[in-house]
C-alpha positions as CSV (number, residue, x, y, z in Angstrom):
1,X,-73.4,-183.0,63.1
2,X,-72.3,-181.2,66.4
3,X,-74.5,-179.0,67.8
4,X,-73.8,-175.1,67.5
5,X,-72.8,-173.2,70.9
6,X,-73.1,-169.6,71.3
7,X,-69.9,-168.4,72.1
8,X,-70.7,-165.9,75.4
9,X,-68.6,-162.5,74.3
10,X,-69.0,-160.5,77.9
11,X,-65.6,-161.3,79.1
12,X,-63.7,-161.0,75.5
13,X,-60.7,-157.9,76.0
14,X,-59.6,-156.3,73.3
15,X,-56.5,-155.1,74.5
16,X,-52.8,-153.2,73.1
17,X,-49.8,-155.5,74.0
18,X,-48.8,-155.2,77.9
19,X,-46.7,-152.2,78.8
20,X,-46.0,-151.7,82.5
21,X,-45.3,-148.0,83.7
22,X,-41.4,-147.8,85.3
23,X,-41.9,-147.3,89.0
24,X,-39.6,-146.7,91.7
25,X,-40.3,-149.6,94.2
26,X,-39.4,-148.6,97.8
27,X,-41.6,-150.8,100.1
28,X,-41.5,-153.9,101.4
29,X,-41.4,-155.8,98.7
30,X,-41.1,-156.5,96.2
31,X,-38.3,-154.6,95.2
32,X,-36.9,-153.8,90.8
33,X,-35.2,-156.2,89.8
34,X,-31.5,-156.0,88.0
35,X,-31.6,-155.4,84.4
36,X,-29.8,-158.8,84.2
37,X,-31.9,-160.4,86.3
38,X,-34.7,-159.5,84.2
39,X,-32.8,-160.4,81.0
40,X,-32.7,-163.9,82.3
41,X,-36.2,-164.3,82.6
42,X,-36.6,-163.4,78.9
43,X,-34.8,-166.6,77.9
44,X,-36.2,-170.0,76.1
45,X,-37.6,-172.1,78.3
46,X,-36.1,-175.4,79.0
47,X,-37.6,-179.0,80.2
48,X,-37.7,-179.1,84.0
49,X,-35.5,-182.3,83.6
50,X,-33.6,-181.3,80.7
51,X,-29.4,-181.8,82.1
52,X,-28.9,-178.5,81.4
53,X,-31.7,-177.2,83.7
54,X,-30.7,-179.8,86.1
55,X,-27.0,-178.1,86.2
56,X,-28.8,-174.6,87.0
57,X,-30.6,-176.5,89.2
58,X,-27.4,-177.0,91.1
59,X,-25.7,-173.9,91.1
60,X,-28.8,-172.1,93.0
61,X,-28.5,-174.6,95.5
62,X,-24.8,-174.2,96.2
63,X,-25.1,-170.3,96.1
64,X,-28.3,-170.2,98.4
65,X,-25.6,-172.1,100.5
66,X,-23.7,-169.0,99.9
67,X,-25.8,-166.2,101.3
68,X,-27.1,-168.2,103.9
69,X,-23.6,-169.4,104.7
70,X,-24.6,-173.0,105.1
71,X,-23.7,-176.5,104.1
72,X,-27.5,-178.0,104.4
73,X,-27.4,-180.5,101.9
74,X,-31.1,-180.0,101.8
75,X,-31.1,-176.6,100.7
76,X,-33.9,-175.8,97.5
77,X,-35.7,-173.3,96.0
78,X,-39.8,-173.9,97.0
79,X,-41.4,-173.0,93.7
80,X,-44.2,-170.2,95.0
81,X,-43.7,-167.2,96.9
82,X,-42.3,-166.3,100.2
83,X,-45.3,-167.8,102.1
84,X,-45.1,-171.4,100.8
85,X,-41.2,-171.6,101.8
86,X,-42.7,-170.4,105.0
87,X,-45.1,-173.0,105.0
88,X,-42.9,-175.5,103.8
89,X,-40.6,-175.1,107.1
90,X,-44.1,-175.8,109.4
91,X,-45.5,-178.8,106.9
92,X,-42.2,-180.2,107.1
93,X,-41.3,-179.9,110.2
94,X,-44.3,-180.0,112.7
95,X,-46.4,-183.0,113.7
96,X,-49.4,-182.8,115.4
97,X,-49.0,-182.6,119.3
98,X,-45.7,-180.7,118.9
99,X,-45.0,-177.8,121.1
100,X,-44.1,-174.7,118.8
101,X,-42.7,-171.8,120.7
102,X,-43.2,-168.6,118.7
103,X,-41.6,-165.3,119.4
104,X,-44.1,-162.6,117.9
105,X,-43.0,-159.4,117.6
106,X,-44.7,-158.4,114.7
107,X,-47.7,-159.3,112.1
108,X,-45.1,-162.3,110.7
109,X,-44.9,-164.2,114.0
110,X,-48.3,-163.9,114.2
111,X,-48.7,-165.4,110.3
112,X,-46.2,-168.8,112.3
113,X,-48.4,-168.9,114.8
114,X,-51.4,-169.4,112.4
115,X,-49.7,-171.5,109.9
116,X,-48.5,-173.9,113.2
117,X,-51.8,-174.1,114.6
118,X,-53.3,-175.5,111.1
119,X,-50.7,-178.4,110.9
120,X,-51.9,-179.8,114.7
121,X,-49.1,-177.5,116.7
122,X,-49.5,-177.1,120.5
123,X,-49.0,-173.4,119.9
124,X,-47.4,-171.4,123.1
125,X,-46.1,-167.8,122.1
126,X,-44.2,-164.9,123.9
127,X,-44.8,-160.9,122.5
128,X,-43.1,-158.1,122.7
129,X,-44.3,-154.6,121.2
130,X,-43.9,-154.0,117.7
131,X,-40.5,-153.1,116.8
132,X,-39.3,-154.6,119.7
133,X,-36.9,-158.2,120.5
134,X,-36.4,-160.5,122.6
135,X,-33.4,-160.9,124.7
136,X,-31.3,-164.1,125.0
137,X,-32.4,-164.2,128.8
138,X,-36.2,-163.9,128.2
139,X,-36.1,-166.5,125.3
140,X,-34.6,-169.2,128.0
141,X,-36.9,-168.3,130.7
142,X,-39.4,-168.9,128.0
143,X,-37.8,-172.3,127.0
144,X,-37.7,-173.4,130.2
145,X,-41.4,-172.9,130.8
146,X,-42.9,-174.2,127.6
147,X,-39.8,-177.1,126.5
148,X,-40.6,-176.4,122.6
149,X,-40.0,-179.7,119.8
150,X,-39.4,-175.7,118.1
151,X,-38.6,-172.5,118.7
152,X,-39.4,-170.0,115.7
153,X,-38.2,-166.6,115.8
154,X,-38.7,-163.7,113.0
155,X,-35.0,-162.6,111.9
156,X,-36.3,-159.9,109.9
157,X,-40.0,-158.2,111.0
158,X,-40.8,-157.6,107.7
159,X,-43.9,-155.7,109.7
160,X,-41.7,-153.5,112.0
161,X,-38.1,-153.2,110.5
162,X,-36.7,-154.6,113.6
163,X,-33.7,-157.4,113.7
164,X,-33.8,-160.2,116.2
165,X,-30.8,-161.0,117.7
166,X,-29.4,-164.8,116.6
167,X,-26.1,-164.8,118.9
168,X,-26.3,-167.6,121.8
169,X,-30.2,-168.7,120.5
170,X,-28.6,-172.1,118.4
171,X,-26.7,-173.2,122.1
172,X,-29.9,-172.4,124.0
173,X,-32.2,-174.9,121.9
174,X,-29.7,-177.4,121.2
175,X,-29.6,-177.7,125.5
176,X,-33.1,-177.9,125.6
177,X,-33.5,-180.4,122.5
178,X,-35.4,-177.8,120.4
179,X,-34.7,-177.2,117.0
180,X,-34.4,-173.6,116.0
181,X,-36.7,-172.3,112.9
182,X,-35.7,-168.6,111.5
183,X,-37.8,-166.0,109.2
184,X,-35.2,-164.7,106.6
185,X,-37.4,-163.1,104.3
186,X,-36.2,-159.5,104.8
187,X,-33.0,-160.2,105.4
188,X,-31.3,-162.8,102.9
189,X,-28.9,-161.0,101.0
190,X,-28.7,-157.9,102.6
191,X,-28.3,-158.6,106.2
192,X,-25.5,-160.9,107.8
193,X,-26.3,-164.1,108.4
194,X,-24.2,-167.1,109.6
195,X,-26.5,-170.3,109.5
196,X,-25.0,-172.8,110.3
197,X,-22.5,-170.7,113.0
198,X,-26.1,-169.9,114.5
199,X,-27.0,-173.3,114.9
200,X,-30.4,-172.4,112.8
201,X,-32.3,-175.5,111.3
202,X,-35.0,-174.1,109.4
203,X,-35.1,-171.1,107.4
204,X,-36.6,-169.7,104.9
205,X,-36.5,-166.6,102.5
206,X,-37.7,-164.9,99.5
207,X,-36.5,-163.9,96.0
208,X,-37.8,-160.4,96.3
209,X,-36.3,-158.4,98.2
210,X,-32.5,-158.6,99.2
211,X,-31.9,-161.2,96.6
212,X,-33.4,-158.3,93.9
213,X,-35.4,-160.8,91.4
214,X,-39.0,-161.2,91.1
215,X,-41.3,-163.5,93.3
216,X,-41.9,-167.0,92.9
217,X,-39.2,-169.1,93.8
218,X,-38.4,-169.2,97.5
219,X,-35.3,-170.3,99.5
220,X,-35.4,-172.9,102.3
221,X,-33.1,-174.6,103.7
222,X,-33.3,-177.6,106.6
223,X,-30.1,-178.9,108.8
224,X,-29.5,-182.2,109.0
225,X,-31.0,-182.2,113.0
226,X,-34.3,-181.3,110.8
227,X,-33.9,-183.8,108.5
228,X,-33.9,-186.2,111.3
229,X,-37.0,-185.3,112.5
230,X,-38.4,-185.4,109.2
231,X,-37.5,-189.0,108.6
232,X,-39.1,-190.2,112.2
233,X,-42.6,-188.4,111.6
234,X,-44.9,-191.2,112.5
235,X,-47.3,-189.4,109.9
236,X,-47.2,-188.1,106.8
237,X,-46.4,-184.4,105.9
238,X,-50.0,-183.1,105.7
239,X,-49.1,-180.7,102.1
240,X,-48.3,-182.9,99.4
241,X,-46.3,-179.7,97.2
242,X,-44.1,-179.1,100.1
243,X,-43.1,-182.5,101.4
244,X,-39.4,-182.2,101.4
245,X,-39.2,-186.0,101.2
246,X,-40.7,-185.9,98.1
247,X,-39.0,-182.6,96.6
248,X,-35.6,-184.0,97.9
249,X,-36.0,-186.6,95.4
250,X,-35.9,-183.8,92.3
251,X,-33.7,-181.8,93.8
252,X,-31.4,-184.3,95.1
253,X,-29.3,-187.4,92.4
254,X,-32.5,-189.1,91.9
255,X,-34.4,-186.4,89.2
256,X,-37.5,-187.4,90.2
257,X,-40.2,-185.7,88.4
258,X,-42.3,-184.1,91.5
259,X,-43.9,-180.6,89.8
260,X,-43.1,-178.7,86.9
261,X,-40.5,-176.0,88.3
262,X,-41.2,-172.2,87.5
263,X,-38.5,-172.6,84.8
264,X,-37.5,-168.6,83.9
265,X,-38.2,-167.5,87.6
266,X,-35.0,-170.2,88.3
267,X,-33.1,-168.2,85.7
268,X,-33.7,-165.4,87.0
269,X,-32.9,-166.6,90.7
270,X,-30.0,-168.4,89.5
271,X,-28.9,-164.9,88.0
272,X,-29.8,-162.6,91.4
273,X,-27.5,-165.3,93.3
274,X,-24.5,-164.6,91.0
275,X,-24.6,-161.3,90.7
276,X,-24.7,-161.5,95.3
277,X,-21.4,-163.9,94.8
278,X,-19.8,-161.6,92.0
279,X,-20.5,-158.5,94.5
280,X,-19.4,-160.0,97.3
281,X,-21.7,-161.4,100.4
282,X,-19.6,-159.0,102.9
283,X,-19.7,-156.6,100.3
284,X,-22.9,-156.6,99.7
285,X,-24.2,-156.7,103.5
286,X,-21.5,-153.4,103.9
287,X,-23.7,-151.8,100.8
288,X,-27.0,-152.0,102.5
289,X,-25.6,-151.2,106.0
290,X,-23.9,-148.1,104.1
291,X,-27.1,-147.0,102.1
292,X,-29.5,-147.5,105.0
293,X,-27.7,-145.3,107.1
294,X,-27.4,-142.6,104.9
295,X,-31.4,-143.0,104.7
296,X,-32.0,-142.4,108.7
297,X,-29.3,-139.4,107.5
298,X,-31.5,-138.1,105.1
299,X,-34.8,-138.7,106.9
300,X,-34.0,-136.4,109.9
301,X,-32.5,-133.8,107.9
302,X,-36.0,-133.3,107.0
303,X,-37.6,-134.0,110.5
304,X,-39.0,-137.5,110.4
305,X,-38.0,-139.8,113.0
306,X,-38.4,-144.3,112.6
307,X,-39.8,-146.6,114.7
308,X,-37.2,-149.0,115.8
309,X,-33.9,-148.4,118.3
310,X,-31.2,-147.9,116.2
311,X,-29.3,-150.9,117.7
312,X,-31.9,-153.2,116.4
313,X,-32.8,-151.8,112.9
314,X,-32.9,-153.6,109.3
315,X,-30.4,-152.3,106.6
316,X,-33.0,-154.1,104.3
317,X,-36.5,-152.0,105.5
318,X,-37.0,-149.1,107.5
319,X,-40.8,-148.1,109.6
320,X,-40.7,-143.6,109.7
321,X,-43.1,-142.6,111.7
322,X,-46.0,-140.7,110.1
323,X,-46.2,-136.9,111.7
324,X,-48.8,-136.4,114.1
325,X,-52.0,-134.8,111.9
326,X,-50.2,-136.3,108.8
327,X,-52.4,-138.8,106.6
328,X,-50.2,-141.5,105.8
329,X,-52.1,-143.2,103.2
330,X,-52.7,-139.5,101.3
331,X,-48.9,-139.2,101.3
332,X,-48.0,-142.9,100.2
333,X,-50.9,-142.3,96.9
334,X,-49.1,-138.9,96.2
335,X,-45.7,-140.2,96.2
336,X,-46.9,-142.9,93.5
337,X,-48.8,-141.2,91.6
338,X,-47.1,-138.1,91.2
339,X,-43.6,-139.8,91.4
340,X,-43.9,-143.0,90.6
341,X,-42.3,-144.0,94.0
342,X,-44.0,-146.7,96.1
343,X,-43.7,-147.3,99.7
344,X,-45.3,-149.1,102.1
345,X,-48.1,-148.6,105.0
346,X,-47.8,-150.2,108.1
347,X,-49.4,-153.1,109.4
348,X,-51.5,-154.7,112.6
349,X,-50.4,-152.2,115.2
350,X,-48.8,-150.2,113.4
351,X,-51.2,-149.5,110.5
352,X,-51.3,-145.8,110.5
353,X,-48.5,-145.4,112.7
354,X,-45.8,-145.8,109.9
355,X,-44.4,-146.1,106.8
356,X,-42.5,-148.6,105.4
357,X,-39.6,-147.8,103.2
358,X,-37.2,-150.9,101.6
359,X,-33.4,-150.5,100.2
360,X,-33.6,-153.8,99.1
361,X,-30.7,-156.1,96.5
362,X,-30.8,-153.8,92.9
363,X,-32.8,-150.9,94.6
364,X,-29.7,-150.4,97.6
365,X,-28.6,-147.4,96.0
366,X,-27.8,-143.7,97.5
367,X,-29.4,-142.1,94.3
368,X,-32.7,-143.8,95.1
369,X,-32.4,-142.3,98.5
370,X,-31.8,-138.4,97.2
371,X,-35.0,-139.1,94.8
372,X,-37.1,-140.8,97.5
373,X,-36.2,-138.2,99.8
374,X,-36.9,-135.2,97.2
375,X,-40.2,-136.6,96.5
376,X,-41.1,-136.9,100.1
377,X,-40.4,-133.5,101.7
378,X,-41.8,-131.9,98.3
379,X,-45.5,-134.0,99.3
380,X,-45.0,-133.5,103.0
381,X,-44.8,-129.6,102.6
């Protein structure tokens, strides 16, 4: 006979089935998803090599293309968050020794600069203020100092709401032998981008925000310059669940088993792409452009100001600055709680300084604007 264990009861829940309270989500991410999206997710799961998962398999790939506008054959969908395809782009792509030029503008250069420094980078970075961006001449004065293997620029400040400018950057590294590594995580699917126009041969996203699905299965993409250096690494890509030559090899004709994929958070992916292709990429880019600036509209009319130029602001996130004697925090709990609207706080140098306020894929509408508006001068009074 077996001996009897005492089952320990402390940490047994008795709880009602899971209902989540509907909430209006207006930070930085993430954002609601489309209905359809979320339909998607609710589906029977299928076999991560099963042919039919395979096919879905394909179509994200060629509609990731899509919004990135790109031919990289080696363009996936890294199964984790935002911050593995992040880290996926610096595994991948950094040997030890390298010299990683990093433009930090904001608390997600600084996040590059860390992630570099871990895989054996010789780091060197250039700053500018928060909400601030570099022009093309002080990014070649800088590449003619440090002579980067990579030079890694935040598209989107996810921290800040400012936009880098891309124009002339792809020419400038590919005279100085560099390749160029972009953060798109605010900005893919609701800002324009032009990849391979660029000359960009890293980047890497999220499902999030301007793709409107929920988090967990990240675009990155890597030209074929990249894949060069891949296959010449004289050691081996230090994270096993990110090595792209081993991930090529599922997502690529060979269907070799490498992970098991996060099989509904593809559906729903696969289902946020189309509905960006059945909209329209120009269309869609006009809509957030449209609804963002009837936001800055709306925000003066009742006397709040943001943070960034206009020139150089996101269509996807916007920083308003928090009135002087106004506690930021007290507002952001009010507007939640007693309107189920969230928004974000700023961060780094900016904590306390801002808000942060997304019209991001689904949530890119004007009548979200009148009710986030509404909510706000009604708090702020």
């Amino acid at each position: 006979m077996s001996p009897t264990i005492s089952i320990n009861d402390s940490q047994r829940l008795q709880l009602k089935p899971l209902e989540i309270p509907s909430k209006l989500l207006l930070g930085p991410g993430p954002s609601n998803a489309h209905p359809t999206v979320l339909q998607a997710m609710n589906t029977t799961p299928l076999g991560h090599l099963d042919p039919d998962f395979l096919g879905l398999m394909n179509e994200i790939q060629s509609l990731l293309r899509y919004v990135w506008q790109t031919e990289n054959p080696h363009t996936i969908a890294v199964s984790g968050t935002g911050s593995a395809a992040m880290e996926a782009t610096i595994a991948n792509a950094v040997e030890p020794g390298d010299v990683v030029l990093i433009g930090v503008t904001g608390y997600f250069g600084n996040r590059l600069v860390d992630m570099a420094g871990r895989y054996g980078a010789d780091v060197r970075t250039i700053t500018k203020p928060w909400g601030q961006v570099f022009s093309l001449e002080e990014l070649r004065t800088a590449m003619e100092t440090h002579r980067p293997t990579i030079l890694a620029l935040v598209h989107a400040e996810t921290s800040t709401g400012a936009r880098q400018p891309l124009d002339g950057v792809g020419e400038l590294c590919r005279e100085f032998g560099t390749l160029l590594l972009i953060d798109t995580v605010t900005s893919l699917g609701g800002v324009p981008i032009f990849l391979d126009e660029w000359g960009v041969d890293l980047a890497y996203s999220c499902s999030q925000k301007g793709l409107g699905c929920p988090p967990g299965a990240s675009p990155f993409t890597m030209s074929p310059r990249a894949w060069e250096k891949l296959q010449r690494r004289s050691t081996k890509v230090a994270n096993w669940y990110l090595d792209m030559t081993l991930l090529s090899k599922y997502w690529g004709s060979e269907r070799v088993y490498h992970h098991t994929a996060p099989i509904n958070l593809y559906y729903a992916l696969r289902e946020a792409l189309r509905l960006v292709a059945e909209e329209g990429l120009a269309n869609c880019w006009q809509r957030h452009q449209k609804n963002v600036e009837y936001l800055w509209d709306r925000l003066e009319e009742i006397g709040l100001s943001c943070h960034v130029e206009r020139e150089y602001r996101l269509p996807t996130l916007t920083t308003v600055c928090i009135p002087e004697g106004v506690d930021g925090k007290t507002i952001a709990r009010q507007l939640l709680t007693e309107h189920g609207i969230e928004v974000g706080g700023g961060l780094g140098e900016l904590a306390g300084k801002v808000w942060r306020v997304g019209l991001m894929g689904f949530n890119s509408r004007k009548e979200n604007v009148d009710r986030l508006i509404e909510a706000l001068a009604k708090v702020l009074r």
